[in-house]
C-alpha positions in Angstrom: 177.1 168.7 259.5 174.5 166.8 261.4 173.2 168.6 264.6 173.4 166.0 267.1 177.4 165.8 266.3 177.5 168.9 267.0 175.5 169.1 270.1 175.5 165.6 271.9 172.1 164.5 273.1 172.7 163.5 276.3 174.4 167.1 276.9 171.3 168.9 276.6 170.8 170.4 280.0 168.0 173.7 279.8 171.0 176.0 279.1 172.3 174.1 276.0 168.8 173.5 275.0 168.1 177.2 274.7 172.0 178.1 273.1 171.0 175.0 270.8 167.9 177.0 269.7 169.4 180.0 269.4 172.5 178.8 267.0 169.2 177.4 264.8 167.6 180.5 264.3 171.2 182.6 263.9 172.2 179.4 261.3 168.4 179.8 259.8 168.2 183.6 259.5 171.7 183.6 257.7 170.6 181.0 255.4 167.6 182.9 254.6 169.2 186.5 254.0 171.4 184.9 252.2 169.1 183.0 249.8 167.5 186.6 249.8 170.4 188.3 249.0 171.3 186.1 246.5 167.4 186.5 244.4 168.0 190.3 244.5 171.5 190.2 243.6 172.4 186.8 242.1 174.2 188.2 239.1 176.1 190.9 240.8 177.1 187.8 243.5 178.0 186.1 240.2 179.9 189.0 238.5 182.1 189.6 241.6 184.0 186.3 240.9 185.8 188.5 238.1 187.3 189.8 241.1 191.5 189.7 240.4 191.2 189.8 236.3 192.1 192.2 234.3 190.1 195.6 233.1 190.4 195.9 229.3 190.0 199.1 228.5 189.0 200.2 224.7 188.1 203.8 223.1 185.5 203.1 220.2 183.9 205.6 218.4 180.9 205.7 216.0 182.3 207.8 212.9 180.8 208.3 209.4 182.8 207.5 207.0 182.6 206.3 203.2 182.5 202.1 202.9 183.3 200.6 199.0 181.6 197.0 199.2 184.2 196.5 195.9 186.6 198.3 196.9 189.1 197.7 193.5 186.3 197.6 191.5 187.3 193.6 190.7 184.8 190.7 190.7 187.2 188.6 192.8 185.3 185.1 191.9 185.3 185.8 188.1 188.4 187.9 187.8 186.8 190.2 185.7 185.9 194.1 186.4 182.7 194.0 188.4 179.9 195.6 186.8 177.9 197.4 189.3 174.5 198.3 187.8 170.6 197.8 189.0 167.4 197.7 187.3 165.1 200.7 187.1 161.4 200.5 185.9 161.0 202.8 182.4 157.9 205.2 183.1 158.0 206.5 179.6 155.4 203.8 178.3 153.5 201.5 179.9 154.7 197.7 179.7 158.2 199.2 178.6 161.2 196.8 180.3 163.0 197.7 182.9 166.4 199.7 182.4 169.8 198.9 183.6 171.6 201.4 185.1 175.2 202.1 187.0 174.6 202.7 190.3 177.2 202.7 192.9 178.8 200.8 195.8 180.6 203.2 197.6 177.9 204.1 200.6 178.4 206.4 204.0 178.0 204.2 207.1 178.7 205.1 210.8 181.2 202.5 212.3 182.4 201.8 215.2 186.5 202.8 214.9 188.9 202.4 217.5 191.2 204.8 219.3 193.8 205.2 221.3 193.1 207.2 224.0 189.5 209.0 225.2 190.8 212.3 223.3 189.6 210.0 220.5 192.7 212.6 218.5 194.1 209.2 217.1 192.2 206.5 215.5 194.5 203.2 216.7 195.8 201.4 213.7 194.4 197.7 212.9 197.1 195.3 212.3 197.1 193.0 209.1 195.8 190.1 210.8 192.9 191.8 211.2 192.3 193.1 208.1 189.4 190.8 207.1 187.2 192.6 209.8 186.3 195.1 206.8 183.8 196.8 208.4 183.4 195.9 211.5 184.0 197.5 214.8 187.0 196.8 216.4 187.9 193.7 218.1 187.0 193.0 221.5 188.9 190.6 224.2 188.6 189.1 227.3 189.3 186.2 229.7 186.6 185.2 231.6 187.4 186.9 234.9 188.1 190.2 233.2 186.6 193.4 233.1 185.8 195.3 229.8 186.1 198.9 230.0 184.6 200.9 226.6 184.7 204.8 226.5 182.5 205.6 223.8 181.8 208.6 221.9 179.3 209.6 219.6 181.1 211.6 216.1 177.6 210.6 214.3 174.4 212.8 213.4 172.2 210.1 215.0 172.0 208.8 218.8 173.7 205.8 219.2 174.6 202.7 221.4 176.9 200.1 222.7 175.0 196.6 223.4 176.7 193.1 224.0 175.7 190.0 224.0 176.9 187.5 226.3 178.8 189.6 228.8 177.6 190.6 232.2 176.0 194.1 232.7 173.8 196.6 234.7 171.5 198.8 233.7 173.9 201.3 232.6 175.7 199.4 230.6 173.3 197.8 228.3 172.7 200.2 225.4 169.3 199.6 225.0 166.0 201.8 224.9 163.0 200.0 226.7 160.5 200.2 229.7 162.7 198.5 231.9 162.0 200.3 234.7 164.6 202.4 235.2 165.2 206.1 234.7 167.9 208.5 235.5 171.5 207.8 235.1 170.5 204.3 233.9 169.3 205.4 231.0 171.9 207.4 229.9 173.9 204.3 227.8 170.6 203.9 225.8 170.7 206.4 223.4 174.2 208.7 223.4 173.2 211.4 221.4 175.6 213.1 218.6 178.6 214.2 220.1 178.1 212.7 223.6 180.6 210.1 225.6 179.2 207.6 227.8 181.3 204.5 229.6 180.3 201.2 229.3 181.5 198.6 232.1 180.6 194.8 231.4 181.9 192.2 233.0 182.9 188.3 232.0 182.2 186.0 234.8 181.8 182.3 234.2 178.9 182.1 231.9 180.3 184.7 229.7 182.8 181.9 228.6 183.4 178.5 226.7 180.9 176.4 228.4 181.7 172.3 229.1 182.6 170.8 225.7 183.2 174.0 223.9 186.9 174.8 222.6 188.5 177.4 224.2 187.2 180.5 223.1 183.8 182.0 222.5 182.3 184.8 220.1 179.6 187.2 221.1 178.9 190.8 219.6 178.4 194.4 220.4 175.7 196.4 218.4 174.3 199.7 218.5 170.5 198.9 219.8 169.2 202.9 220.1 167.0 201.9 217.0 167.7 198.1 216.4 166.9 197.8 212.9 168.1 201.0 211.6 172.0 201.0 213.4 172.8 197.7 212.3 172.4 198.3 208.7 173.9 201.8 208.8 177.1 199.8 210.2 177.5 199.6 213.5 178.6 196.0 215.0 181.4 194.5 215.7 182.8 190.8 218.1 184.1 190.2 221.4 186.4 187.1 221.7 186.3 185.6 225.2 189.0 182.6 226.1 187.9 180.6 229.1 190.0 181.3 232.3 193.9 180.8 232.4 193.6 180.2 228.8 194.7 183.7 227.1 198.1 183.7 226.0 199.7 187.8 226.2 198.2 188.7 223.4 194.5 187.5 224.2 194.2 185.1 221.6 193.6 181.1 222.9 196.2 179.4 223.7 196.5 176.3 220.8 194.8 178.7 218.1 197.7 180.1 215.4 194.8 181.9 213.4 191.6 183.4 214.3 188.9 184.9 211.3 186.1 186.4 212.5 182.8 186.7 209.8 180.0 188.2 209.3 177.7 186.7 207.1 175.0 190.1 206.1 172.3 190.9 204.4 172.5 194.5 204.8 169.5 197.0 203.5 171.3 200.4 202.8 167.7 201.3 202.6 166.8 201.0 206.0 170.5 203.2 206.8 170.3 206.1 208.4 172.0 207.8 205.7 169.4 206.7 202.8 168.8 209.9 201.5 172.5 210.9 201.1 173.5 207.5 199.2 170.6 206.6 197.8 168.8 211.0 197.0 166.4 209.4 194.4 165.2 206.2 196.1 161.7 207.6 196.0 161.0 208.2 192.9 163.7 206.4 190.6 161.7 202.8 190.9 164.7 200.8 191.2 162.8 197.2 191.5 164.7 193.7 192.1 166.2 191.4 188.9 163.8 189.9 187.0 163.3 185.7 187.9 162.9 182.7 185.2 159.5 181.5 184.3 159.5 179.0 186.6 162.4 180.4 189.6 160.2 180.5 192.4 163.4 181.9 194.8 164.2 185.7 195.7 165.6 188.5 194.7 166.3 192.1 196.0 167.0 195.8 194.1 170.7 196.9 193.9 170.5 198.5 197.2 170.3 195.3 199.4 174.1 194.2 199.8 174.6 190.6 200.0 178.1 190.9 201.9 180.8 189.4 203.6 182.3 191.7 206.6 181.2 194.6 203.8 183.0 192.7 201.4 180.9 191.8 198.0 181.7 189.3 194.7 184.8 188.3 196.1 186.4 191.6 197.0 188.1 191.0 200.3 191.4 191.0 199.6 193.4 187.6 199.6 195.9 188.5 202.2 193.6 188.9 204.6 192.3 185.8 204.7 195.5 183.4 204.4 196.4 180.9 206.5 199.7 177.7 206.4 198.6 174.2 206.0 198.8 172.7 209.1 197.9 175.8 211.7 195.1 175.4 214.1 192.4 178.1 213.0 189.4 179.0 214.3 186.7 180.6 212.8 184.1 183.1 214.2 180.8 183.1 212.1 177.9 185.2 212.2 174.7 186.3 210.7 173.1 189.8 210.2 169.7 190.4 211.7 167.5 191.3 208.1 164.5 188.8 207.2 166.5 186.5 205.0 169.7 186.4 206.9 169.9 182.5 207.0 173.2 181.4 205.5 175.2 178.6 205.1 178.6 179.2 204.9 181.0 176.8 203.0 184.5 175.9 202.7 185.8 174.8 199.6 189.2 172.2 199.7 189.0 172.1 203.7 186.6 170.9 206.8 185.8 172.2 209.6 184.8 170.7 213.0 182.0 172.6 214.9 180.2 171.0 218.2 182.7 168.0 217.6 181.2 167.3 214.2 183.3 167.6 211.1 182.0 169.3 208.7 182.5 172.1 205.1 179.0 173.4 205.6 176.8 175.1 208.8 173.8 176.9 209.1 172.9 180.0 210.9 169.9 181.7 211.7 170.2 185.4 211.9 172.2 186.7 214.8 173.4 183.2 215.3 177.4 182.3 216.0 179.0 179.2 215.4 182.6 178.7 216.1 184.3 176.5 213.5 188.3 175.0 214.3 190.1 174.1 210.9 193.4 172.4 210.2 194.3 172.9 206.4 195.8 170.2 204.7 194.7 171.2 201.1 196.9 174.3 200.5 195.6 176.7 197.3 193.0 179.6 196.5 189.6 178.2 198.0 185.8 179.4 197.4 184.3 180.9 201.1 180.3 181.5 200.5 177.2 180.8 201.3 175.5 178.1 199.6 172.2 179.8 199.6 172.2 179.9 195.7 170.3 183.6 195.6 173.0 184.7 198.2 176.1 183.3 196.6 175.3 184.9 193.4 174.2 188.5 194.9 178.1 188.6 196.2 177.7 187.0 199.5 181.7 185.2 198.9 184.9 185.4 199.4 188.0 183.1 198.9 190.9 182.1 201.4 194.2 181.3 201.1 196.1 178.3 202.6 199.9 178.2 201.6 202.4 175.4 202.1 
């Protein structure tokens, strides 16, 4: 509104003149708190739009618990009984070869588990359709408006943390150890030591969500960041779906979607777990060392430790069922990488495309701690190879096969 429609020029006796200046500095000062207000407090000002959503409230524990990465002992690609041995150096002479042994791949992890109430008495069953999570936390959903509500305690030896990515949080919410600048109460999320509960609000305003040409849904993750490098690779991670606003059927899933995978794509070190000593007693001194390369392979390898995996899954061993889908059904896929040094993949679909970012495509790339959000509509129904095409990767175990039926 332009000031002289407001306040007629020719009006202006000494009375209106000095109201006239007054409604300036009122109009002024009010535009200036508020432009104060909003520098201080931009993302709370933001956040309060989730006003009138819904709280979702979850009960997640961190347990330690036992995790098979073949869990039936089958090679799932080759259909033969996987043969689960590494490669030792032989100390007894020198230049002697290196010895194969049997080693196992059964490991204790923490994971995040869900429950069903904060008496955390009853561990809250996880349906077949989510079956492929393996081990990964539970899911996580929300519409963007919503508020997400996670009680979380603490059943492991070592302090723990909930992080997420994407979401909206305050400073006692984000589950992770640094000079920020705070202390007191605000620090209590960072680090919940063993046997301790601590309550994590995070909000999903806008930017939470799909943004302008995505589909309608969005992955992020939650992590443990107490020690970032070590909590990952001991287990404990797991994804938050968001839909975009009015776009949730009752269930949480998007509306249009008939199947929803989420993936994790991991290099995980059980070395660098915090449970190293109990799986892996001998690590010190039994001089496992990584398979031998050709005379001319100039690629990578790792010792038997380092678990080229699929949601936990290795050489094919997540179990068909849980990743089946019907020809025709809209499906969306939720891919992810883990955050080790050579957790680049490429994940590929055999006898199916994709279409990510409006491309179509059987193939993406992600860098480590990436997501991509892939929408599929089978039309080739059969068994199908799921992998990465990072040669070294796909044959450490790093696939997987999906089913699309008639």
């Amino acid at each position: 509104m332009r000031w002289p429609t407001l306040i007629k020029q020719r009006w202006r006796s000494p009375f209106m003149r000095t109201l006239e200046r007054g409604i300036l500095l009122c109009l002024s000062a009010g535009l200036l708190c508020g432009g104060i207000s909003a520098g201080k407090s931009g993302g709370a000002a933001e956040a309060s739009k989730n006003q009138g959503g819904k709280i979702r409230t979850y009960y997640i524990a961190a347990d330690e618990v036992p995790w098979d990465y073949v869990p039936e002992g089958m090679d799932g690609i080759a259909g033969t009984p996987f043969k689960s041995v590494g490669l030792f150096m032989d100390s007894s002479s020198p230049g002697a070869k290196p010895v194969a042994k049997p080693v196992p791949t059964s490991y204790v992890k923490a994971l995040y588990r869900e429950y069903t109430d904060d008496t955390f008495h009853a561990l809250k069953p996880r349906s077949a359709e989510w079956e492929h999570l393996g081990f990964l936390g539970p899911l996580i959903r929300a519409e963007v408006g919503d508020t997400i509500r996670v009680v979380f305690r603490n059943n492991g030896h070592h302090p723990y943390s909930m992080h997420p990515h994407g979401v909206f949080y305050n400073k006692d919410a984000e589950g992770a150890p640094y000079d920020d600048g705070t202390s007191g109460a605000d620090k209590a999320d960072d680090a919940v030591p063993p046997g301790g509960t601590h309550e994590y609000t995070w909000q999903v305003p806008e930017r939470a969500g799909p943004a302008p040409g995505d589909v309608n849904s969005v992955m992020w993750m939650y992590h443990s960041h107490t020690n970032e490098y070590r909590d990952p690779n001991t287990g404990l991670l797991g994804p938050i779906l968001v839909t975009a606003r009015g776009q949730s059927k009752p269930d949480g899933s998007p509306k249009g979607v008939d199947r929803e995978f989420v993936v994790w794509f991991a290099q995980v070190h059980e070395e660098d777990s915090w449970y190293v000593e109990h799986n892996l007693p001998t690590i010190a001194t039994d001089g496992a060392i990584p398979a031998p390369l050709t005379g001319t392979s100039t690629t990578v390898s790792y010792p038997h430790f380092v678990k080229f995996s699929i949601n936990g899954f290795a050489h094919g061993s997540m179990p068909l069922r849980a990743l089946t889908m019907r020809k025709g059904q809209h499906v969306r896929w939720y891919l992810f990488s883990g955050i080790n040094d050579f957790d680049f993949h490429t994940p590929h679909w055999h006898g199916n495309t994709v279409i990510i970012n409006q491309m179509r495509t059987d193939v993406t790339s992600m860098a480590p701690m990436q997501m991509v959000t892939a929408d599929m509509v089978p039309d080739d129904p059969g068994i199908w190879l799921f992998h990465c095409h990072i040669s070294f990767h796909n044959a450490e175990g790093m696939t997987a096969r999906y089913v699309v039926t008639p």
